[in-house]
N, C-alpha and C positions, 0 to 999 in steps of 0.2 A: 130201341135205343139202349145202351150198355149203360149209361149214365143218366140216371132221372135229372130230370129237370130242376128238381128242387136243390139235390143235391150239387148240383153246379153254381143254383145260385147262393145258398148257402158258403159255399167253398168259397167264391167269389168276393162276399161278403167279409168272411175270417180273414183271408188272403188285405182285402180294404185296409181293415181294420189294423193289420200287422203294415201296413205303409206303402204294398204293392199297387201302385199304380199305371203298371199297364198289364199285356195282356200275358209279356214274356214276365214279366214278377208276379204276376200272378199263376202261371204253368212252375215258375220254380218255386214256389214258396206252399203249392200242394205237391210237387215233387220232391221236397224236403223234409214236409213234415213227416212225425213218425207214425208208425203203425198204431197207436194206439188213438190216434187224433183222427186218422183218416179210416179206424172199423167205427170210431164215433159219431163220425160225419154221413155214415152207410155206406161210404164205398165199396163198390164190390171187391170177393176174394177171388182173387186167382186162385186157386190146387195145384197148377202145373210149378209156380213160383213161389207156392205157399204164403202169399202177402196180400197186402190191400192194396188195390190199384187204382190213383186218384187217375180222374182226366186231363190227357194231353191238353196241352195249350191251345194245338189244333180243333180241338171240341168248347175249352172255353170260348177261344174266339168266333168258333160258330155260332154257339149258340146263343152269346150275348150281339152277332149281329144281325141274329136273325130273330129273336125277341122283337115286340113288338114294343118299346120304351116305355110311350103313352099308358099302354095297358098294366104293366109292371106298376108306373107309379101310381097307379090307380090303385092297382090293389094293396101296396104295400101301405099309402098313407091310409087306407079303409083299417088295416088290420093294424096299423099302430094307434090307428085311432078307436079302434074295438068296433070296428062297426064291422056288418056283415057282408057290404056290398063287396062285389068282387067283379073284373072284367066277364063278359060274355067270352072272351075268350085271351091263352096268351098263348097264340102260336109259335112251335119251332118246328113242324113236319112242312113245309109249306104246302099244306094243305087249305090255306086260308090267305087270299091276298095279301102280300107284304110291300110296304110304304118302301122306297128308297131311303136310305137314310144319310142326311146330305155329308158326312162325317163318319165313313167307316172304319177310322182309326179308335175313334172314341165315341162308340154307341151311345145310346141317350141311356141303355138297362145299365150299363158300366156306371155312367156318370149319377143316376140314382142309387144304385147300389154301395158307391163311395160317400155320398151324403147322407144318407141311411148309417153307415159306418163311424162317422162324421160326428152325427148328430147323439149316437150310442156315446163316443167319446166324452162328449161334452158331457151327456148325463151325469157319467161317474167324476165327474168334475177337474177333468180336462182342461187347463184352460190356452194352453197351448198345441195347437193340433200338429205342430210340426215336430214337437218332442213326443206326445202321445203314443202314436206307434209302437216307438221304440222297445218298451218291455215286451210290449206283443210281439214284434220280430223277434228278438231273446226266447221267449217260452209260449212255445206253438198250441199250448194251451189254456193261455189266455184271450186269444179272440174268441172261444171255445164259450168262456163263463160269460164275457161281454155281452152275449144273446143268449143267455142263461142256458146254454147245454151243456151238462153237467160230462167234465174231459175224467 
């Protein structure tokens, strides 16, 4: 895999947070940001291009519809809630049977991942979530701070 797993959903996440939701604002809004946001995020370097290469859209959409939802929200409410539990597993090789999922426009990992984003909002006391974005789309390093990765 070119692209680790975390680092998609990560990207995914900043992407939420900046007001992208679906799967094509989410491909343009890691193909926008700058190189300093996306060697932050770990994306790998090209040498032939000399840059940092986020994932195609075609790889976000894979992987978020081939994530297993359930499992994602498992683990993510476990680690915001500081506990240790974590799924047995979150498949994206399908190497592990995978559920159908009745809505493959809008995965259930997308739809967590954006209330996750959501719910960050609100923290810093947000209280409109339809204006919130906004600064984050402006400076592509602020969904960066929002989950404390220092941009």
């Amino acid at each position: 895999m070119r692209h680790p797993l975390a680092l998609v959903l990560v990207l995914v996440l900043a992407a939420a947070a900046a007001g992208a939701q679906s799967f094509t604002a989410i491909g343009e809004w890691a193909a926008d940001a700058p190189q300093r946001v996306l060697a932050r995020l770990g994306t790998r370097f090209d040498p032939h291009r000399n840059r940092h290469v986020p994932p195609e859209e075609t790889t976000i959409r894979r992987v978020l519809c081939d994530i297993d939802g359930d499992n994602l929200n498992v683990a993510i409410i476990g680690w915001n809630n500081g506990t240790t539990h974590t799924p047995a597993a979150i498949a994206v090789d399908g190497s592990l049977p995978r559920r159908r999922i009745p809505h493959p426009h809008r995965p259930r990992a997308m739809a967590t991942l954006r209330n996750l984003a959501i719910s960050a909002l609100r923290d810093t006391g947000h209280s409109s979530i339809a204006a919130a974005p906004r600064p984050m789309a402006r400076d592509t390093t602020r969904p960066l701070t929002l989950f404390g990765i220092p941009a």
